[in-house]
N, C-alpha and C positions, 0 to 999 in steps of 0.2 A: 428842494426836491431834485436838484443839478445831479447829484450822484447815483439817486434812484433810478430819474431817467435814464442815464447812462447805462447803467444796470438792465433795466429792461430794453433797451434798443439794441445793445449785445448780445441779448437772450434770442432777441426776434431775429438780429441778421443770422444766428448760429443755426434757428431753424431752418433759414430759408440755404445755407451753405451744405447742411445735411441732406437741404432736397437734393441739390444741384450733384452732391456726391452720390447716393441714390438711383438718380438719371444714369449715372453711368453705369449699375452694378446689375439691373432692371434691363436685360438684354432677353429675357423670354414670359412667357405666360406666367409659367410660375415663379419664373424670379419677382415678376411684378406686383401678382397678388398675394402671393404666399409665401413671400423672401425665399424662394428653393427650398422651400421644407428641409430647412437645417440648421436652427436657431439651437445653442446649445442651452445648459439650463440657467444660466445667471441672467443672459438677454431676455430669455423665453420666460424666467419670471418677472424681471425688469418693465416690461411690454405690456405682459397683461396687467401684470397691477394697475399699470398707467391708466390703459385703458376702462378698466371699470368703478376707476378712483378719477370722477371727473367732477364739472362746478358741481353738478348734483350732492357732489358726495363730500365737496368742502365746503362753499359755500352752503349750501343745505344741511350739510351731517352739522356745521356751527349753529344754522340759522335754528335747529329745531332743539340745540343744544341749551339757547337762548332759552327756546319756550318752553322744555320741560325739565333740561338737567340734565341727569348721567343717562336716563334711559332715552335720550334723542340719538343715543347709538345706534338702534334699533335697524332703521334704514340701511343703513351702511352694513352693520352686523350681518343683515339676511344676504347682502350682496356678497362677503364674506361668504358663509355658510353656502351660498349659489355656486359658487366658485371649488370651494373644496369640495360639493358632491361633484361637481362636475369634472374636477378633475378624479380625484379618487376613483371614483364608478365609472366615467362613461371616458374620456379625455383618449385616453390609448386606443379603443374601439372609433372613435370619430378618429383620431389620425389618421390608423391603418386606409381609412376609404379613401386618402388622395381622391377627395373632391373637391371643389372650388365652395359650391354653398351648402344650405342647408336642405334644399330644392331638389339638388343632384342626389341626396342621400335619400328622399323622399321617394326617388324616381327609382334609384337601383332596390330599395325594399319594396319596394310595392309593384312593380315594374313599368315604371314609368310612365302614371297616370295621374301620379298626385303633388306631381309637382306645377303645374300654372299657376293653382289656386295659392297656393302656399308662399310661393313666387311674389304673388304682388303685396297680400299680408304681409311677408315679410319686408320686400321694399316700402310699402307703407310705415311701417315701424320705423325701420332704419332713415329711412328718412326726418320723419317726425326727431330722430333720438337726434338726428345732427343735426336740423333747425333749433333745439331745443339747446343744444349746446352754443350754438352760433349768438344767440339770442345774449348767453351771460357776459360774453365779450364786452356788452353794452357798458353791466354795473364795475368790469374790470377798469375798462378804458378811461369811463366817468370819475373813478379816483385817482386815474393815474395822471388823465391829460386834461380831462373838465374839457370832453369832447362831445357831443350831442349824440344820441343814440343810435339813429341813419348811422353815422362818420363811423362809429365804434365800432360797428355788424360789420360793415364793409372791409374797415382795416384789421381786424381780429380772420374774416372769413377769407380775407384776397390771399394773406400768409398762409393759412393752411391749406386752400383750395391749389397755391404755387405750390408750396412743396408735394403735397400727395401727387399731385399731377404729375410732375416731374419726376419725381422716383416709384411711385407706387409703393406698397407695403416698404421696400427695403427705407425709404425716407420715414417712411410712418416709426419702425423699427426702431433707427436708430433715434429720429426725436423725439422717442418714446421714453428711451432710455435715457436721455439728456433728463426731459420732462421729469420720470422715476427719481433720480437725482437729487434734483432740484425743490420736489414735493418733498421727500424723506428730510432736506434739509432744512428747507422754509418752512415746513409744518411743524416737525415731528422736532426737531432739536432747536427751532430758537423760536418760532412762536407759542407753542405749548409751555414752556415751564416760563417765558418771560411774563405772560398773561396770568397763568396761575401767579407770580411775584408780584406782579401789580393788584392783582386780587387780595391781595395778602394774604395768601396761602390756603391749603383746605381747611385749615379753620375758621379762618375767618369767613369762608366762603357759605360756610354751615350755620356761623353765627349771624349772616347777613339773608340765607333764604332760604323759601320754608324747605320742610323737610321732604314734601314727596320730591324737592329736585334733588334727590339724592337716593329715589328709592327706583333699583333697577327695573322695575313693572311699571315704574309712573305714568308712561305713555298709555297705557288700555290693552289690555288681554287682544282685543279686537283688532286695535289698530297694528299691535303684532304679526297676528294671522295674518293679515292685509297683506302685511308687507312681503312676507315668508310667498304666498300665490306669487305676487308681482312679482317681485325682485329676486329670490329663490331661484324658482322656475325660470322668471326672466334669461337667467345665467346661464338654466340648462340648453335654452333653444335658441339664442338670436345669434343671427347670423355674424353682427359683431364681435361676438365670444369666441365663437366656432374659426371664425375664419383665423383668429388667431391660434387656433391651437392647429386650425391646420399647420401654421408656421414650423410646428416644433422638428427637431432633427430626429426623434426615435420616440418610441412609448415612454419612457422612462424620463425623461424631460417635459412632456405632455402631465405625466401623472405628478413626478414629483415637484418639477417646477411650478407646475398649476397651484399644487398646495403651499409651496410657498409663498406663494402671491395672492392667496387665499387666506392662508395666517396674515401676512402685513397688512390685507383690509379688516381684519379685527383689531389690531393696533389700531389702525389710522380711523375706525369707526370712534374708541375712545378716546383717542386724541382730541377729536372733533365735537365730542359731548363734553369736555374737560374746556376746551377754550370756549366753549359758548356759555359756558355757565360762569366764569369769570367773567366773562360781557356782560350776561345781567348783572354781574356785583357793581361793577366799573358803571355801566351804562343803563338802568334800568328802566328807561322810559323811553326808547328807541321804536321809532312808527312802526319798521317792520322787524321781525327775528331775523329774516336776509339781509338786513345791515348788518349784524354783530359782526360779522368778519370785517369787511372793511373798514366798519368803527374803530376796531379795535386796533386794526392795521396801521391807519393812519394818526390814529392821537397818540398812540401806546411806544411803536419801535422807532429804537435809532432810525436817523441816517444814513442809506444802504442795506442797514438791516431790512428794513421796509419794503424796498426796491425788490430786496430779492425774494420776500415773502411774496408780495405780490405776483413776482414770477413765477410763484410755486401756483399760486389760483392760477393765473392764465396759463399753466403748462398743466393745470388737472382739467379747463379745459378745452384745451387743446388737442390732448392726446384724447378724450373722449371723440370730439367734435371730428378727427381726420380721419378713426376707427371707422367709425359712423359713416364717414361719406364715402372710403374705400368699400364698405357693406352695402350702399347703397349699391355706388355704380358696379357694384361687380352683380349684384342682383338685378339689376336693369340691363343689364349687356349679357349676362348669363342665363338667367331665366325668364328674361319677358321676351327682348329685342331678338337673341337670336332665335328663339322658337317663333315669332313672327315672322324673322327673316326664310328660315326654313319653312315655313308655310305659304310664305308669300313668290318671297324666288330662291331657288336654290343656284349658290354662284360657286361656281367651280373655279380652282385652281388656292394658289394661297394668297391669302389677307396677312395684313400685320397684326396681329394680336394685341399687343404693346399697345400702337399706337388706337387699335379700339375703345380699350380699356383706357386706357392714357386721357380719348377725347368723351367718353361717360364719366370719367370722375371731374373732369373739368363743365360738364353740360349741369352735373347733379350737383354741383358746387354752388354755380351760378343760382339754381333754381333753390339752393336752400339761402343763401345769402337774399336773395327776393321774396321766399316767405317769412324767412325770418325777419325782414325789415316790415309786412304788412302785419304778422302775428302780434296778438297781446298776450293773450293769457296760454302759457309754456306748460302750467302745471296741467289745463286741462285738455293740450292738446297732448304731451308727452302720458295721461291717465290712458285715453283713446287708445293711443299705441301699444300701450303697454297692454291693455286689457284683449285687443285684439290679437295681440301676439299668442296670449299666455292661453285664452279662451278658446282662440281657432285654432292654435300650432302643439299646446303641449302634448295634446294626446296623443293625437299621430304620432309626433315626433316619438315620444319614449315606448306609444305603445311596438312600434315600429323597431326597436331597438330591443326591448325588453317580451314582445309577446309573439309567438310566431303566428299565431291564429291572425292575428289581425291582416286584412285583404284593401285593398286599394278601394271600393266602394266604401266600408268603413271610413277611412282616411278621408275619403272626401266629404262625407255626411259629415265625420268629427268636425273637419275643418269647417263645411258652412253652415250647420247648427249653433255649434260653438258663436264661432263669429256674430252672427245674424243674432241670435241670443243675448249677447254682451252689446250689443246695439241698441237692439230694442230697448232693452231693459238700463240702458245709459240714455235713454231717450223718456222713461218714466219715472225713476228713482234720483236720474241725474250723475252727470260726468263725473264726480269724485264720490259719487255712493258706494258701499262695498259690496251690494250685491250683486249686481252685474257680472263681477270675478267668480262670486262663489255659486252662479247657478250657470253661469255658461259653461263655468268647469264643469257640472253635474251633469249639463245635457250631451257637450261633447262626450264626457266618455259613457255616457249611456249611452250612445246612438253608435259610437264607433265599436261597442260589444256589440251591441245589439245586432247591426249589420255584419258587422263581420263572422257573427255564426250567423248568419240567415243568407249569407254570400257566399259562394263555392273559394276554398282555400285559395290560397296565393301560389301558384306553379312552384312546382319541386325544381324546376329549371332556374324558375327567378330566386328563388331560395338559397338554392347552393350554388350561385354564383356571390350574393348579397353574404352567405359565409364564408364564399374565398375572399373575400373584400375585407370583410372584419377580421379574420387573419393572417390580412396582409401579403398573401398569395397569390394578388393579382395585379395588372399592370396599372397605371394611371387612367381616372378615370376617361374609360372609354365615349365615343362620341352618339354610341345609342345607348340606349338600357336595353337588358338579356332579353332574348324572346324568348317567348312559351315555346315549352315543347310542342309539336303537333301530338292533338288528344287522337 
């Protein structure tokens, strides 16, 4: 394992060299969270792939590749398909708003009443999504070093927690693109066809199990939909997403680089349902499907080969895991703390910004590294988040985008029926039931029509300013939202 090591302690000092270059390039607000908004298209696809191709979606897109076959793509696929509507349809429209979250956007359409709420849902998420990530570090480390589970959290989360700090987005960025790299190569070109060869190929793989692992509906019509709500939607509203596409340098690197980082997670979903169905050939009596990666990993590839697979799992993630805690802290410093602060004391003159933002991602670091080490069960606290997001944020979010009628008491009803709805009913059917997603979606957006024609319109003033925004005709977002014209 001498050379493996070697391999991955290259991999970890290269991140933390990238932070350290980052810190210097990270001289303003936006340099920090949003690399200057001028990522061209090769980065800008490089980046987001990374980030929405994390353990989730390797370790997992394998683990479920294990338990049903070609259609354990599924998950992955929808994140895919999340990706290209978002880029395609909305991605150019969010650019032009030069805003930091998803909160601010909330605030200029509706004129800034409906972003609190939305604010801490989303921080809630984003947080959950990078505890959840922090968490897998555990089953990477345990095959690399046979380190104890505490030790793994710690030194997987102290790396990422240093570099984001240090450079903010621009470190995230580039070891993003390292990560990108590294997955493409460890995944896609030498663990994919070496595993099908040890499988002894798709024939053998068809003559060795049964047939529905080979029939692309295997997983449940049901379990589809599921995913398509969750994960879909997911893509369209979290702040994780978003804040990357703030990144991009023009519409046309937002729309078409999205999509191509949207195409390579439909690859990378089959990929991932192709090596885990080899692990059943290889390995078919394995406690859980979340081992066939590392199973496979470790009895299957050369020396070095190995090493650097493994790099490709801990840099998918990685890049989830740093996304995730720049979304946090910049949600806790952008839409909680400072509208406390503004509420509480208003302090005049100038702050450092940088270093604000600099000392929330290192607070929100700390704090996920500490639930992640009390946390057990990931699946049902990352269900929570997800259902909260997608239950209380999506309608707002797109109707706000997509419907002009809709009015800021709407929005907030959507957001806390929604919510409260997917609680309740994750509290009587239980955390991984599917109904919870599909009736919180129903109540939100009944209640956010509902009230929104039963609510006096949204000011012509708020309006056509929320249009010079989305055509890009206006300056960076400003430090209030538009007032009402006087009626």
């Amino acid at each position: 394992m001498a050379v493996d090591y070697i391999v991955i302690v290259v991999y970890l000092a290269g991140m933390l060299a990238m932070g350290w270059w980052g810190m210097r390039r990270a001289k303003s607000k936006s340099e920090f969270l949003v690399a200057g908004r001028r990522l061209g298209p090769a980065m800008y696809s490089g980046t987001m792939a990374a980030i929405v191709l994390g353990g989730a979606s390797t370790i997992g897109g394998v683990g479920l590749g294990y338990q049903y076959g070609f259609s354990g793509a599924w998950m992955v696929v929808t994140i895919g398909l999340g990706l290209l509507a978002l880029s395609v349809f909305f991605s150019a429209r969010i650019a032009r708003l030069k805003v930091y979250t998803v909160s601010e956007m909330l605030d200029l359409r509706y004129g800034g009443r409906a972003g609190v709420i939305s604010g801490v849902v989303m921080w809630a998420y984003t947080l959950m999504l990078a505890v959840t990530s922090t968490i897998a570090y555990a089953t990477i480390f345990d095959v690399l070093f046979d380190v104890n589970r505490t030790l793994a959290i710690i030194l997987g989360g102290s790396i990422v927690v240093a570099y984001s700090t240090l450079g903010g987005m621009w470190s995230i960025t580039l070891t993003d693109m390292v990560q990108f790299v590294v997955k493409t190569i460890g995944v896609l070109l030498l663990l994919l066809p070496i595993a099908v060869v040890k499988a002894g190929g798709f024939s053998e793989m068809k003559a060795q199990l049964p047939t529905e692992y080979f029939d692309p509906l295997g997983i449940g019509g049901e379990t589809i939909f599921t995913y398509v709500l969750i994960y879909t939607f997911g893509m369209l509203i979290g702040q994780d997403i978003w804040q990357r596409v703030f990144t991009a340098g023009s519409d046309r690197t937002a729309k078409w680089g999205g999509t191509i980082a949207g195409t390579y997670c439909l690859v990378y979903a089959v990929a991932g349902a192709v090596i885990g169905t080899a692990a059943k050939v290889l390995y078919p009596n394995l406690a859980s499907p979340d081992d066939a990666f590392a199973t496979i990993v470790k009895d299957e590839l050369p020396m070095g080969v190995r090493g650097l697979v493994l790099a490709a799992a801990l840099a998918a993630v990685m890049s989830t895991s740093s996304g995730a805690l720049i979304a946090c802290a910049t949600v806790a410093n952008n839409d909680i703390w400072s509208r406390l602060r503004g509420v509480i004391s208003k302090t005049d003159g100038e702050h450092d910004e940088v270093k604000g933002n600099r000392a929330f991602i290192l607070a929100m670091g700390v704090l996920v590294v500490v639930i992640a080490i009390a946390l057990n069960d990931v699946v049902e606290a990352l269900t929570v988040a997800y259902n909260l997001l997608v239950g209380g944020l999506l309608v707002p979010i797109l109707g706000g985008l997509l419907w002009k009628r809709g009015t800021a008491h709407g929005a907030l009803a959507a957001v806390a029926v929604g919510g409260l709805t997917v609680v309740g009913l994750m509290a009587g059917y239980g955390v991984l039931a599917n109904e919870p997603i599909y009736y919180g979606l129903l109540a939100s957006l009944a209640v956010y029509v509902a009230v929104s024609l039963s609510t006096r319109p949204t000011d012509e003033a708020i309006l056509a300013a929320w249009r010079e925004r989305l055509a890009g005709r206006s300056p960076e977002s400003p430090s209030e939202p538009p007032v009402p014209a006087p009626q």
